[in-house]
C-alpha positions in Angstrom: -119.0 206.9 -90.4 -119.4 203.7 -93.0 -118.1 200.5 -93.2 -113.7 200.6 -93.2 -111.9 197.7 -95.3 -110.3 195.3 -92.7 -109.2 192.8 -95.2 -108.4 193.2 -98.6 -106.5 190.3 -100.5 -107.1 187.6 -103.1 -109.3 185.4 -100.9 -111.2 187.8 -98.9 -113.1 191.6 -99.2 -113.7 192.1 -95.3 -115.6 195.5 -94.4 -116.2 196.2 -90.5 -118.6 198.9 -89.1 -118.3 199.5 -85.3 -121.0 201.1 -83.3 -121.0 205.1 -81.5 -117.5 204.7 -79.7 -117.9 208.5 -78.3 -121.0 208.2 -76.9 -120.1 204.7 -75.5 -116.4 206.5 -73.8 -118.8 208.7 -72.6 -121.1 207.2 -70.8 -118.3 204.8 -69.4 -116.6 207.9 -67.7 -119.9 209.5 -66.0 -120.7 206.4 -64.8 -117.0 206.0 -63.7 -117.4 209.4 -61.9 -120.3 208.8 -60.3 -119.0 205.3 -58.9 -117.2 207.8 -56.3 -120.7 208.8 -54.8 -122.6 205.6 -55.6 -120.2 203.1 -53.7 -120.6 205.5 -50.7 -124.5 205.2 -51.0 -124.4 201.1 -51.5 -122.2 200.5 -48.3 -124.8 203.1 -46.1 -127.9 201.1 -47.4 -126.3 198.0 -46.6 -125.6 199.2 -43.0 -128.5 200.5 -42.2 -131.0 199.8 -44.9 -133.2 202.0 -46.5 -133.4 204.1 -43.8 -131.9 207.8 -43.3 -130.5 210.1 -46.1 -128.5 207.9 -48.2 -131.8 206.1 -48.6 -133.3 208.6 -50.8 -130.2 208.8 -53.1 -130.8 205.0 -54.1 -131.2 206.3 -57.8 -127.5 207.0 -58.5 -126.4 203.3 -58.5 -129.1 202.7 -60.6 -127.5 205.3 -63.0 -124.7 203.7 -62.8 -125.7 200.4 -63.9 -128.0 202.2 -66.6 -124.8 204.1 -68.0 -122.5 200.5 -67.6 -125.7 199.0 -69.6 -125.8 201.6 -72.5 -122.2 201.6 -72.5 -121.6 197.8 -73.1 -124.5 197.8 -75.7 -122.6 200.0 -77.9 -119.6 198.7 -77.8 -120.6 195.9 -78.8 -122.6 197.5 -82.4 -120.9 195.7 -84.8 -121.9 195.2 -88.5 -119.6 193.0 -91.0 -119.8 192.2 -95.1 -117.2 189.2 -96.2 -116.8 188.5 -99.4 -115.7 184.8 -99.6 -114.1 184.5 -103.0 -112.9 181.0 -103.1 -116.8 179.9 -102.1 -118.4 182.8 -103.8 -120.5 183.5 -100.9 -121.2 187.1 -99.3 -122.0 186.5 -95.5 -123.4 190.0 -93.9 -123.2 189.9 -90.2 -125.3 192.5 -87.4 -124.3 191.6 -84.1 -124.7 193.5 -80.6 -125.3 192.4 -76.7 -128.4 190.5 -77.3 -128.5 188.8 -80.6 -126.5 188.4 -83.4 -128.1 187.9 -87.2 -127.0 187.0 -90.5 -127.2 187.0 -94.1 -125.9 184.7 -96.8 -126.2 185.1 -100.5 -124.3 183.6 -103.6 -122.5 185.5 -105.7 -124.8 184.1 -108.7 -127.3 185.7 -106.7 -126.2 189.0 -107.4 -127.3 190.8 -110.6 -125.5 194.2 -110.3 -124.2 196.7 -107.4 -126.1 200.0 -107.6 -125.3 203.4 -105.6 -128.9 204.7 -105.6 -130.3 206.7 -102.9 -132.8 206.1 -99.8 -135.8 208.6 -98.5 -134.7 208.6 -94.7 -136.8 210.2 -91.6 -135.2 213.0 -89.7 -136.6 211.9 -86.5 -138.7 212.8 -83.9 -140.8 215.9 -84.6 -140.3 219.2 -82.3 -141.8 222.1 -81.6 -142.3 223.8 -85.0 -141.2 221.6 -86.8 -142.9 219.5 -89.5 -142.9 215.4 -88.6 -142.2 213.0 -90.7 -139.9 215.0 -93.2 -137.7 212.7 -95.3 -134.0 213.4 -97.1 -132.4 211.7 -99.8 -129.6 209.8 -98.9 -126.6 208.3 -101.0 -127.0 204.3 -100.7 -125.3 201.5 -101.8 -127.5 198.2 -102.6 -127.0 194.5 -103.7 -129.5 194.3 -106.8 -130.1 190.2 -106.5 -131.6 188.4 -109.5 -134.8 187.6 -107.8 -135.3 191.3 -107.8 -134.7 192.0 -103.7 -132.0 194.4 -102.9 -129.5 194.1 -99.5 -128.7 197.2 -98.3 -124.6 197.9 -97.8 -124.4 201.3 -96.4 -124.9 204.5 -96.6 -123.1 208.1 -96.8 -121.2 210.1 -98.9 -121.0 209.7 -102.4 -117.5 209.9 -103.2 -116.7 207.0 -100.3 -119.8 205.1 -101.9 -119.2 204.8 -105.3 -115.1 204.0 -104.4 -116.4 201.1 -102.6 -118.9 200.0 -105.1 -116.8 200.2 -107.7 -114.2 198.0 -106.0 -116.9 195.8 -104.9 -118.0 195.3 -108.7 -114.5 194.7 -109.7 -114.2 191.8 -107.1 -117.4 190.4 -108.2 -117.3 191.1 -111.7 -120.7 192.6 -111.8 -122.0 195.7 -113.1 -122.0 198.7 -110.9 -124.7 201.4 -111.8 -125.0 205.2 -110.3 -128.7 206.4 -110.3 -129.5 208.7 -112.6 -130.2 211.6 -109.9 -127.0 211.1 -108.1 -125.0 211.1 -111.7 -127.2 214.3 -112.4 -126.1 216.2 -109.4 -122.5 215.1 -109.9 -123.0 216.8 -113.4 -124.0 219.9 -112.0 -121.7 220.1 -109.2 -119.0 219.8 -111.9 -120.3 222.6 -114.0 -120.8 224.6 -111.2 -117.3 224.2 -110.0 -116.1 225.0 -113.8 -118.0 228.4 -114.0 -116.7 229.3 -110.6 -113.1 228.7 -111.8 -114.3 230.8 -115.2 -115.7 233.7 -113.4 -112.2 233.4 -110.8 -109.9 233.5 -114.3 
């Protein structure tokens, strides 16, 4: 759902993004379940080896461990952006169960914030269904001075431009809305005025 502010205070802008926690719950309590029939299964195979009936069922502690795996993977998503005031550094910070990466930049570095937007895939195609189809999505970007852009996030546009604009203020850098997103905003406005019109 977008980054939340953990820390907000003279020194530090600190915004934390944790990975799926449903999806993570629930595979943690299926594989919890099925602990009940895969212990069972383990002790019989160590008895008497892979030989008999519980031999053939040697798949459902290997679902366990998948569904332990997948769980601790995304519990450990974790994306951070610090803004370091007193050294004028922002440190952005993608971290899970296998590596953990970062990025550093200056806050001469940075030319402007922007809210533009992004052309993202749907996904996998199905049946019917045309592949490759791309959306517009709101997105909030670094503009550095050599030209790059760092992407923040992504989302709504009310939560986006809230958070750039504080980000701006912080920096004290410009913060610019593309022109399409400020031109749907327009019309969404007049559209809500000549509903409340036609209503009076």
């Amino acid at each position: 759902l977008g980054f939340a502010i953990a820390a907000n205070d003279t020194q530090h802008l600190r915004l934390v993004w944790h990975g799926p926690r449903f999806p993570a719950y629930l595979c943690v309590s299926i594989a919890i379940l099925l602990l009940f029939i895969s212990v069972p299964i383990v002790e019989a195979i160590r008895i008497r080896g892979f030989v008999g009936p519980a031999a053939a069922l040697w798949y459902f502690p290997v679902m366990n461990m998948i569904l332990f795996g997948i769980a601790c993977y995304l519990l450990t998503l974790k994306r951070t952006i610090l803004f370091d005031h007193p050294e004028q550094r922002v440190l952005l910070t993608n971290q899970s169960l296998f590596n953990r990466s970062f990025l550093s930049a200056s806050y001469s570095e940075i030319e402007k914030i922007k809210l533009g937007v992004d052309q993202v895939y749907n996904g996998f195609a199905v049946a019917g269904s045309s592949a490759a189809e791309q959306f517009p999505v709101p997105s909030l970007r670094l503009c550095l001075v050599t030209g790059d852009s760092v992407l923040l996030d992504r989302g709504s546009r009310g939560r986006l431009k809230e958070l750039g604009t504080q980000i701006g203020e912080r920096l004290k850098r410009p913060f610019e809305m593309d022109a399409q997103l400020a031109r749907d905003k327009s019309n969404a406005v007049k559209s809500h005025e000549e509903a409340e019109r036609a209503r009076i």
